[in-house]
Structures are given as C-alpha cells and as structure tokens.
C-alpha positions as CSV (number, residue, x, y, z in Angstrom):
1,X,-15.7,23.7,-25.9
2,X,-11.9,22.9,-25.2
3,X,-11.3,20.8,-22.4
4,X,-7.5,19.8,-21.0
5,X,-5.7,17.0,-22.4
6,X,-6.3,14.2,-20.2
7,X,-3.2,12.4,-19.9
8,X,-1.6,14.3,-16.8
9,X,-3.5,16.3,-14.1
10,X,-2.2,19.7,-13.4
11,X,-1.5,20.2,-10.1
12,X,-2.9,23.9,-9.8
13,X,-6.3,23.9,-7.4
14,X,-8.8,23.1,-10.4
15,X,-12.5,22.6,-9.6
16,X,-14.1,19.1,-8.9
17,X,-17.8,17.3,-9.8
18,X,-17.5,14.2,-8.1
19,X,-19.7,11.6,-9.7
20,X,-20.3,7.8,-8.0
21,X,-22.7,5.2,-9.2
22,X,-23.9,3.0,-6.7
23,X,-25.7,-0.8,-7.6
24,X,-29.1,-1.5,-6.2
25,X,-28.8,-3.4,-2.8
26,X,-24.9,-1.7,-2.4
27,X,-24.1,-0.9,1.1
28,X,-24.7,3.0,1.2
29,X,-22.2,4.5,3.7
30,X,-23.6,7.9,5.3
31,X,-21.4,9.9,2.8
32,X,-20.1,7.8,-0.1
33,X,-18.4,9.7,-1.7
34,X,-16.9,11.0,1.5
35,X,-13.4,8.8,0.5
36,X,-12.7,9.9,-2.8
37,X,-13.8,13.7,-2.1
38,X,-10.4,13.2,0.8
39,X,-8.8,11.8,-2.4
40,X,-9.2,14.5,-4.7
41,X,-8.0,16.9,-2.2
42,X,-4.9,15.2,-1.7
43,X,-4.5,15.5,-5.7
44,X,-5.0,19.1,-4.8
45,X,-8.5,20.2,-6.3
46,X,-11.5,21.4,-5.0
47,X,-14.5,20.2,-4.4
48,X,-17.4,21.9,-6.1
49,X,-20.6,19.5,-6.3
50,X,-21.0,15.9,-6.0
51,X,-23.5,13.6,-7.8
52,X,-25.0,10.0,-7.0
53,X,-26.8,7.8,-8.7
54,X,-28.3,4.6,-8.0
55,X,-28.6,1.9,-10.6
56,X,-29.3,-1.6,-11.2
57,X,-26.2,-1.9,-13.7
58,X,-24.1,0.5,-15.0
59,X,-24.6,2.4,-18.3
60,X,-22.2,0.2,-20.6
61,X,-21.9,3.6,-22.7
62,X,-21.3,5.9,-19.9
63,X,-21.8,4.4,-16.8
64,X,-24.5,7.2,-15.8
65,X,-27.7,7.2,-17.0
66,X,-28.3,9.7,-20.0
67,X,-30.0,12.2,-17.6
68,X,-27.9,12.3,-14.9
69,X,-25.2,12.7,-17.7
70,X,-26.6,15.6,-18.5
71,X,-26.9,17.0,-14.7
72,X,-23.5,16.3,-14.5
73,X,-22.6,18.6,-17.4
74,X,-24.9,21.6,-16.5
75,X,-23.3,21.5,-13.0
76,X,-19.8,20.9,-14.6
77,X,-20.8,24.7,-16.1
78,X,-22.8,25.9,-13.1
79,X,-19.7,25.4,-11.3
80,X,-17.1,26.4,-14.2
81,X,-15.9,22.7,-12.5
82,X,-12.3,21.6,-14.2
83,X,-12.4,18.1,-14.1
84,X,-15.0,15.3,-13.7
85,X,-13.9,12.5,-10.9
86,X,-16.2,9.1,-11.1
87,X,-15.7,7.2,-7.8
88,X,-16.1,3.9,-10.3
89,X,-13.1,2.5,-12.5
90,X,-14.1,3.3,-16.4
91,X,-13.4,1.8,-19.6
92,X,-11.5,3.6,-22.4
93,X,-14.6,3.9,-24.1
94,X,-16.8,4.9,-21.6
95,X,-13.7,7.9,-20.6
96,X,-14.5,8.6,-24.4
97,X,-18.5,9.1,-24.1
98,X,-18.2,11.6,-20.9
99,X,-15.4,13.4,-21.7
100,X,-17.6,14.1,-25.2
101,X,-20.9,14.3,-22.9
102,X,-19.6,17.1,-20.0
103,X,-16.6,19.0,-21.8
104,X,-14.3,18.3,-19.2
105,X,-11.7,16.0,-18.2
106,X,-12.6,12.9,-16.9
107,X,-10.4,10.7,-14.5
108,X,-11.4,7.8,-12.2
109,X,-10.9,6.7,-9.3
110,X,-7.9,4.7,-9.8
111,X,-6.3,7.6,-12.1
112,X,-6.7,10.1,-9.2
113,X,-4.6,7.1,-6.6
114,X,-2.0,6.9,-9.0
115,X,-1.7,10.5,-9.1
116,X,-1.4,10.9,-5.5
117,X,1.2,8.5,-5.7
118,X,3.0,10.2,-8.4
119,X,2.7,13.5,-6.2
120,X,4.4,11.5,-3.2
121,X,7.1,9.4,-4.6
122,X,10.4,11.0,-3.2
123,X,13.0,8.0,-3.4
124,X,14.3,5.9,-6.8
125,X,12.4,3.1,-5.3
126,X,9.2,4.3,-5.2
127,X,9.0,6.7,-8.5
128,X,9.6,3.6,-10.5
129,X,7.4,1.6,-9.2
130,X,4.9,4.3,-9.0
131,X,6.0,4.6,-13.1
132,X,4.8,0.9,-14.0
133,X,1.5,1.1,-12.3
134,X,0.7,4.1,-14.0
135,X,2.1,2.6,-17.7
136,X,0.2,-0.9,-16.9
137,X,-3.0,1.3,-16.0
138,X,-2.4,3.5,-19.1
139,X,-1.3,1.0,-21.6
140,X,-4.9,-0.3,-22.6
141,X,-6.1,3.4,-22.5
142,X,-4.3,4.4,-25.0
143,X,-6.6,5.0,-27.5
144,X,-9.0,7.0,-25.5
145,X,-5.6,9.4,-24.4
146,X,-4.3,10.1,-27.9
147,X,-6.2,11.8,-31.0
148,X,-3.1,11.7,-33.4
149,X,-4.0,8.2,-35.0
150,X,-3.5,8.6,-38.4
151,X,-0.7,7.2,-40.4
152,X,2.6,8.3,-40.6
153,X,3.6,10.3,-43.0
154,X,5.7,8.7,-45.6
155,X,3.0,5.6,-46.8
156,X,2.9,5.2,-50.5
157,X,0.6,7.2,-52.6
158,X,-0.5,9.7,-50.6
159,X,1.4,11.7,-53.9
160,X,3.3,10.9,-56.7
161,X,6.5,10.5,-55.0
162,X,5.7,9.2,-51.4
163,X,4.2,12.6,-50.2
164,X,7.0,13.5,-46.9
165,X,9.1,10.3,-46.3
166,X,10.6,9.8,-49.5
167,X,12.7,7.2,-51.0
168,X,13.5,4.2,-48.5
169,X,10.6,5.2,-46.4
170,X,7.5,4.1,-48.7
171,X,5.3,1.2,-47.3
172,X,1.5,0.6,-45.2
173,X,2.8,3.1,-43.2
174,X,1.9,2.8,-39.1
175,X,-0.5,4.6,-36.7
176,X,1.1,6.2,-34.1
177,X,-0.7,4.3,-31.5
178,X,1.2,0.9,-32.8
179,X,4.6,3.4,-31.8
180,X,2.8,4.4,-28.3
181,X,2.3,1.3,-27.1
182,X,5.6,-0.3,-28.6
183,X,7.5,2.2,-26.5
184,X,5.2,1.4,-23.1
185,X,5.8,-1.9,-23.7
186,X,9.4,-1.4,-24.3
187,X,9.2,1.3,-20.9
188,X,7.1,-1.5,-18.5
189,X,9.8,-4.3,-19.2
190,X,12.5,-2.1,-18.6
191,X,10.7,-0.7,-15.1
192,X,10.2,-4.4,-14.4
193,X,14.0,-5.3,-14.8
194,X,14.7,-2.7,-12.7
195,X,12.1,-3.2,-9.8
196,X,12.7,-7.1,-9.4
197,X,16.6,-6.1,-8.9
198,X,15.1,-4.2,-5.8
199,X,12.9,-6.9,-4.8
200,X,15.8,-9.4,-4.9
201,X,17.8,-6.9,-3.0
202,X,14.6,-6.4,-0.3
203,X,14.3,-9.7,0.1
204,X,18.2,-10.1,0.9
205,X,18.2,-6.9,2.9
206,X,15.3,-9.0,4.6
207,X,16.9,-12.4,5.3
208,X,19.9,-10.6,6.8
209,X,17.7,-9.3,9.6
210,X,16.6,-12.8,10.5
211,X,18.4,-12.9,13.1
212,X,15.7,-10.7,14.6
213,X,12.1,-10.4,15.2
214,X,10.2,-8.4,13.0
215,X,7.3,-6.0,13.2
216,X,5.5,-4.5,10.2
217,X,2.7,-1.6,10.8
218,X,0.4,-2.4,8.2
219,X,-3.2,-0.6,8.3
220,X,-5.4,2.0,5.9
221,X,-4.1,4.7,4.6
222,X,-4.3,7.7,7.6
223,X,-4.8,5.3,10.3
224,X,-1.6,6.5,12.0
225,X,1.0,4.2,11.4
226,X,3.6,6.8,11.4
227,X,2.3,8.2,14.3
228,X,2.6,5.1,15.9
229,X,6.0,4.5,14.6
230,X,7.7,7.7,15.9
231,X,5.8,7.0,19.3
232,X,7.7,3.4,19.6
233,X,11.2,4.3,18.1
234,X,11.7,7.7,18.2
235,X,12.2,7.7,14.0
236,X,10.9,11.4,13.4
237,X,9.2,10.0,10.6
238,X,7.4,12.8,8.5
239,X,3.0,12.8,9.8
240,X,0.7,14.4,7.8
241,X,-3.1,14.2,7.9
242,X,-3.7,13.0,4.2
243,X,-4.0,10.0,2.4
244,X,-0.7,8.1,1.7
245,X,1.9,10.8,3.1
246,X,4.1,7.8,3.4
247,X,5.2,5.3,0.4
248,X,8.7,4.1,1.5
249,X,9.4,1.6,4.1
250,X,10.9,2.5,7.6
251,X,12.8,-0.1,9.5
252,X,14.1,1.0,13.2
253,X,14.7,-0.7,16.8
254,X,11.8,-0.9,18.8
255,X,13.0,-1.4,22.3
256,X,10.6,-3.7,24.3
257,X,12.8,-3.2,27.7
258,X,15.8,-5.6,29.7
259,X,18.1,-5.5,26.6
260,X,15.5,-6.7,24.0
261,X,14.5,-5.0,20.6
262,X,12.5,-5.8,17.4
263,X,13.0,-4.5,14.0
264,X,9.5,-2.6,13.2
265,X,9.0,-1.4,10.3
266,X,6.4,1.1,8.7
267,X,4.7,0.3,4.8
268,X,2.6,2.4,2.5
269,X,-1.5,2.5,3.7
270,X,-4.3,0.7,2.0
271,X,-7.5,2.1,0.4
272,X,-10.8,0.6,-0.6
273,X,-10.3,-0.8,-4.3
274,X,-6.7,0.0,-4.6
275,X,-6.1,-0.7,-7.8
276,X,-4.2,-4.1,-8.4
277,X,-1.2,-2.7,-10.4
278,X,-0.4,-0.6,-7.3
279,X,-0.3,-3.6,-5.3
280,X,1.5,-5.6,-7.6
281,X,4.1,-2.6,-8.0
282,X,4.7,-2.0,-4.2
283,X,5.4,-5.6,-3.7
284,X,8.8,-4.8,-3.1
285,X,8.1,-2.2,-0.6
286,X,5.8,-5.0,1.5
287,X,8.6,-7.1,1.2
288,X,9.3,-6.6,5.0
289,X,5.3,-7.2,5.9
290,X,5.5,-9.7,3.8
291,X,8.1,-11.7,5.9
292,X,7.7,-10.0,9.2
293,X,7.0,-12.2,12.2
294,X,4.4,-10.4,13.2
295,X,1.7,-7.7,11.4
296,X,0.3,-4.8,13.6
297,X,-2.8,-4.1,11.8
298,X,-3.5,0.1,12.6
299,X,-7.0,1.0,12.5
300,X,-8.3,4.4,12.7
301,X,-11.2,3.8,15.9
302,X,-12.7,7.3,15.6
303,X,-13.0,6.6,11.7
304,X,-17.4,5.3,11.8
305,X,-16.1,3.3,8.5
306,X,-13.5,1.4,10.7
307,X,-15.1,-1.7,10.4
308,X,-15.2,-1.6,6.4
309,X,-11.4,-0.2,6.3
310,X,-10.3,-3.3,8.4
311,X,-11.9,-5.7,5.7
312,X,-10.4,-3.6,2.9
313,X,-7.3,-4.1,4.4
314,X,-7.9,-7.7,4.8
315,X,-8.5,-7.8,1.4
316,X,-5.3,-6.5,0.1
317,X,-3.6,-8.8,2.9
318,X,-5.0,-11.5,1.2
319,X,-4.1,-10.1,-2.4
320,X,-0.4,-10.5,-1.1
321,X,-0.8,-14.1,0.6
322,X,-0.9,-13.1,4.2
323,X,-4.3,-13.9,5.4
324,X,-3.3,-16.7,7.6
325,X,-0.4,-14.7,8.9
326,X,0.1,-13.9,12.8
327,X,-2.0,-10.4,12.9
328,X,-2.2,-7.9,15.8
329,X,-5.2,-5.7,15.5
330,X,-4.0,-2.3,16.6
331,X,-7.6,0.3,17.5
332,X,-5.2,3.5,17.1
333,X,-6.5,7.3,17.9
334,X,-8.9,6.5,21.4
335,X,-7.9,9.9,22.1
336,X,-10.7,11.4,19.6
337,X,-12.9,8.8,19.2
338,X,-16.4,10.4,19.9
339,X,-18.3,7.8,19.2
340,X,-17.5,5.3,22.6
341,X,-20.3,2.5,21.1
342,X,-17.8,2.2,18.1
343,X,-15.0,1.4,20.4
344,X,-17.2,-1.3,22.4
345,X,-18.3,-3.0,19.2
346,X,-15.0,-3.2,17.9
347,X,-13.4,-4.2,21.2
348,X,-16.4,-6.6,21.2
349,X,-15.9,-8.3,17.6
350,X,-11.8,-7.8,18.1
351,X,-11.5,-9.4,22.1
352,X,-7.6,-9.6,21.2
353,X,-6.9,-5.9,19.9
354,X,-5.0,-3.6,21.6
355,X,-6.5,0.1,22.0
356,X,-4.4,2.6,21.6
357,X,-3.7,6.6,21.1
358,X,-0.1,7.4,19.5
359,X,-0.3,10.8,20.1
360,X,-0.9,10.9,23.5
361,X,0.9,7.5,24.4
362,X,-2.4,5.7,26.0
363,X,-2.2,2.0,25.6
364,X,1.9,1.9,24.3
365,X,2.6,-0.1,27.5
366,X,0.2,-2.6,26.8
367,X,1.3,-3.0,23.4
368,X,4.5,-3.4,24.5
369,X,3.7,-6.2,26.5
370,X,2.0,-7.7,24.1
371,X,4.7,-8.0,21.1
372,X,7.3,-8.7,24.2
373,X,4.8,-11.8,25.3
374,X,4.6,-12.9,21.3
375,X,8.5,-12.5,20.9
376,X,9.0,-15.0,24.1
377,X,5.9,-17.5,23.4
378,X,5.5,-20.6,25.0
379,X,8.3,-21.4,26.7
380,X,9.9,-24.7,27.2
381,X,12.9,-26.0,29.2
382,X,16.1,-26.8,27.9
383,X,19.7,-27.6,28.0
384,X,21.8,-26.1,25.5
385,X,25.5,-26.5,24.2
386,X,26.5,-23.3,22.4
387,X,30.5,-22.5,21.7
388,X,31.8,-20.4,23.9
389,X,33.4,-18.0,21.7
390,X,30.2,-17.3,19.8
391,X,29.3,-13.9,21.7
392,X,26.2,-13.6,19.7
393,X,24.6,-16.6,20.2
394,X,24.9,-16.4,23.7
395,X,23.8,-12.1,24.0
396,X,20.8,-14.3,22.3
397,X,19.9,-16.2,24.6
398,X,20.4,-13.6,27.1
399,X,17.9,-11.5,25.5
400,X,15.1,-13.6,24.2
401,X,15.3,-16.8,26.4
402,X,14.9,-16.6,30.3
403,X,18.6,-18.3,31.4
404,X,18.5,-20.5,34.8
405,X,21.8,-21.5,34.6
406,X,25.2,-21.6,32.7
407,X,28.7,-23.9,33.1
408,X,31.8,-24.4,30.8
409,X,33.6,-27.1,29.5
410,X,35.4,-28.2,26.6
411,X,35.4,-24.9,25.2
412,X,31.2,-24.7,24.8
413,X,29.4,-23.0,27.1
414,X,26.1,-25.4,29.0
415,X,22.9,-23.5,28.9
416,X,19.9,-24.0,30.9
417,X,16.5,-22.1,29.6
418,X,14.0,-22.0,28.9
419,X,13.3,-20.3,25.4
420,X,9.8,-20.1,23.1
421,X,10.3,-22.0,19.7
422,X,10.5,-19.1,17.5
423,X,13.5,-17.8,19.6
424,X,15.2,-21.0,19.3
425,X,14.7,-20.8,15.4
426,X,16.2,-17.5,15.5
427,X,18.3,-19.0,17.5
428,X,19.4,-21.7,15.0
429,X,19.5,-19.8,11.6
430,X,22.1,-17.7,13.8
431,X,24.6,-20.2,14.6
432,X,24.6,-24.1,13.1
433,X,26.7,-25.4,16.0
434,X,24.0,-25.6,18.7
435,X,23.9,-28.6,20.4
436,X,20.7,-29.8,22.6
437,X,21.6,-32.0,25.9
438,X,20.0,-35.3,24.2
439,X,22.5,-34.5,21.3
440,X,25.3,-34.4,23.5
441,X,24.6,-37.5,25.3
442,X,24.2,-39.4,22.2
C-alpha cells in the first residue's frame, strides 16, 4: 500500500490514530492522550481512534509492542485513518519500523508542535525561527525522510565511459543524503546568523525600555494570556481557543492608575515536553520574559491538569534560567471553573496567587494592586538632588516614588521621598547625575 511522503503534513482534514505508550508506575492522567488529541486538531485532522499501551520500556524497534502494532494497523484500515500520531518522541529508526508496520504516515509528537508552529508563524521573526527548529529536528532524520540514497550519477564504471556525468565528473561519486544534509547544515547556520541579529536587536529593543517596569505574561499554551492582555491594555490582540494562537511578542502600557504604567508584554504558551529546539529557537521572542521585572505566570484554573501545566511551565522557566526569578502566579478563567475544590487546592498550595477571570474582568483590580504594590516595594526615606532641567527624572519620581517635599537651588531641584529600591535603580540607569543628601554634604 502507498502511504504519503512524510516530510510535510498536508493541511487538508486527514484522519488520525493516536497512539501513546505509557511506562509502568507513569502518572496516568484521566484522558492521556486528551493533550495531543487538542494538538492534532490544531494541525487540522481528525480524530478517529486512539490507542494506549502500558509498558515497562519501550519497544527499542517500534516503541509498541508487536501486537498492539498490529492493532494499530487494522484500526489504521478500519478507520481508512491518514496518518499515525505517537504521543512519544521516536527515533529515525523506529519512524522507519511503523511506517513499514501500519502503511501510513507516522509523525510524533514533537513533529505535530512544530507543525502547528509552522501553520501560525505570520511575522519574519517567527517563520525563521520556527525554520531552524524544524531543520535541527529534521537534520538527524534524514535518512528515515528520503529513499533516493543511491549514488549520483556520474561515479566511474557504472559503463565504459562514466555512464551520465561524463568527462570531469568521474570519481566515488556521493549519496544524496551527504548533499541533504550539507545544504541543512549550510540552511541552520545561515537561520542562526540571522536569528542572533534579532536577539541582539531584542535585547537592545529591551535595554531601551529600562527606564520602565516590565511585565511579561508567561503561562501554558491556552491559559489566556491574550485574554488577559487585551483586558489590561486594551491591545485587541487576536484570541482563539487553540493551542498556540499566539507566537509573537506583544509589548503595550498597562496603566496601574495616578499617572503610572508598566510595559506588559505577552510571549508564546508552553506545552508539556516542548521540544528543546523550539525553546532554544524562540529565545529571542522570551527575550522580554527573560528580562522583565516581573513574570505573571497564567494558569488555566478550570483546566483539572492545572497543577501539572504549572510544573511544565516551571520546567521550561527553568530551561531558560528564570527559576529564581520574581513570579506572580496568575489562576485565570474562575468564571468557568466547575470544579470549586480545584480552586481551593490551588489557592491552598499558591497562598500568593491572584484569582482571576479576563473575560469577565473578576479579580483585574486586585491584580492591579498587586503589580502597583511590587512596582513601589519597600519604601524608604530620602533626600534627593536631581537637576532641575531633567523633566524626566523628576515625572519619575512623581510617578513611582511618593514625593513629601521639593525646593530649588543652584539649579538642582531637593527631593524629599520616599521611593522602593527598584524605583531608585530605575531611577539611576535614567539619569547619572543624582545626588543623595549624604553626597551633597560631603
């Protein structure tokens, strides 16, 4: 039987057996392959039959057991099923033995991500970085993707006279997979040129905003981040209820009320095992999480599997060296939560967390407070000596600092406040001509 070329996956509704392989003593979740059936909807098939299996190890040869093998094939047929999704990552070899086994194309779960991805990139940014974790993923596969491995043409003595290449082009000849992954290689460091001139351009893009405190929603994928986002700034940002509907970062003004703002902005959503090229790729895109002030952690509270999707998260937050940074835990969608013993348990294990519905505004003012309390901090008393003609500065102060009392003289304006040390950080990478009263005296 003919089955489709595996390399690319049609984005016509085609027919799904979803297959996961689950290790003695694994966690099992009520449904779980509940996550990658969402998945392989948002790659725009169907769902036709699902298969589990539990092992001790996996089948080095094909993951699955022989038999179930087999029950995966005569459903793949009962089905007339298109494509054969395993909820586990698979060697190149073991892609080899199924595809052989059921007929049918055979993608993992990491293949069917990356596809999604692919599907959602709409700026420069994100198509090429979306490109490299797709080539790195693909690169070591190449073998199981390609059947034209013989020689080239053109390798002495296949005839008298060279057989096709002639004169000038006699010699050992070389497979075609040798050219495949010369030109990958060739394509990854050219995508990698080009994606750390945006991550150098990020991180200045960043640095120029230090001059103001920074928010980044960070969460699972479909927790409501964007939801949230439009709720707090207005920023119309497209909401969909599917897995990653956003891969580009957002930055807008929050308003927090009196005159003061923060820059907040939105990144791409996590999943369980996201696969580590993706990571690696979007690190541009984190670049604001990565140097934002403060992480708002989103969590989906009517999601039952909340508690797992905040560790994955955590994971991934780890994976980019932010496990010790200042976190927020954000229990989004209390609107729909049915289940009100998930809400105490989480409120219980999160006391800090902030509960929340962005759709019907519940909780916003809370959170308000809170970020507007975080931005201020512990606040000490002071006596500043700022230039008077540095407008900035001074609207600083005004904003972030609670001012008791002000004089002139000598052209520099005399500040009394009292102001949080992060503000007064701020406040220094600003302006390098700010003067404290003990510096004065001396």
């Amino acid at each position: 039987m003919e089955y489709e070329s595996r390399e690319k996956t049609d984005k016509r509704p085609e027919k799904a057996i979803l297959v996961g392989v689950l290790k003695n003593g694994e966690q099992i979740r009520d449904d779980p392959l509940a996550e990658l059936a969402e998945l392989v909807r948002s790659a725009g098939c169907e769902v036709a039959a699902r298969v589990v299996q539990h092992r001790r190890s996996f089948a080095a040869a094909t993951c699955v057991g022989r038999g179930k093998l087999d029950e995966i094939r005569q459903k793949a047929e009962a089905y007339e099923a298109d494509v054969v999704v395993f909820d586990n990552d698979l060697s190149p070899s073991q892609l080899r033995e199924i595809e052989k086994a059921v007929e049918r194309k055979v993608l993992d779960r990491s293949e069917i991500i990356l596809d999604i991805f692919a599907s959602r990139a709409r700026t420069h940014e994100a198509r090429l970085q979306v490109e490299l974790a797709q080539l790195e993923y693909t690169a070591p596969r190449l073998r199981g993707m390609w059947t034209h491995l013989e020689r080239i043409a053109g390798a002495g003595g296949a005839t008298g006279v060279g057989a096709v290449g002639g004169v000038g082009t006699r010699g050992p000849g070389e497979r075609q997979i040798e050219i495949d992954r010369r030109i990958v290689g060739k394509r990854v460091a050219f995508l990698k040129g080009q994606i750390a001139e945006i991550d150098r351009r990020r991180q200045r893009e960043v640095q120029a905003r230090r001059n103001h405190f920074t928010v980044s929603l960070v969460g699972y994928t479909n927790a409501g981040k964007s939801s949230l986002m439009n709720a707090l700034t207005a920023a119309d940002t497209p909401t969909e209820d599917r897995l990653f509907a956003t891969l580009d970062t957002l930055t807008r003004k929050w308003s927090l009320g009196g005159g003061r703002h923060v820059l907040l902005s939105d990144t791409v959503g996590f999943i369980r095992n996201l696969p580590h090229h993706l990571v690696a790729s979007f690190r541009a895109t984190l670049e604001e999480a990565i140097h934002a002030d403060l992480l708002m952690h989103v969590v989906d509270a009517a999601n039952p599997e909340a508690e797992r999707q905040i560790a994955d998260v955590e994971t991934v937050l780890d994976a980019l060296g932010l496990a010790d940074h200042k976190l927020l835990l954000v229990l989004n969608k209390a609107d729909i939560a049915e289940d009100a013993a998930l809400i105490t348990v989480l409120r219980q294990q999160w006391p800090d967390s902030v509960l929340i519905s962005a759709r019907t505004g519940q909780g916003l003012d809370e959170l308000t407070s809170f970020v507007l309390t975080d931005v201020r901090g512990e606040q000490r008393e002071m006596t500043l000596s700022v230039p008077a003609s540095d407008g900035r500065a001074l609207d600083f102060l005004e904003r972030y600092s609670e001012v008791m009392g002000r004089e002139y003289a000598d052209g520099r304006a005399i500040v009394q406040v009292r102001i949080a040390p992060r503000a007064l950080d701020h406040l220094h990478s600003m302006s390098r001509d700010i003067r404290h009263a003990s510096d004065e005296d001396a």
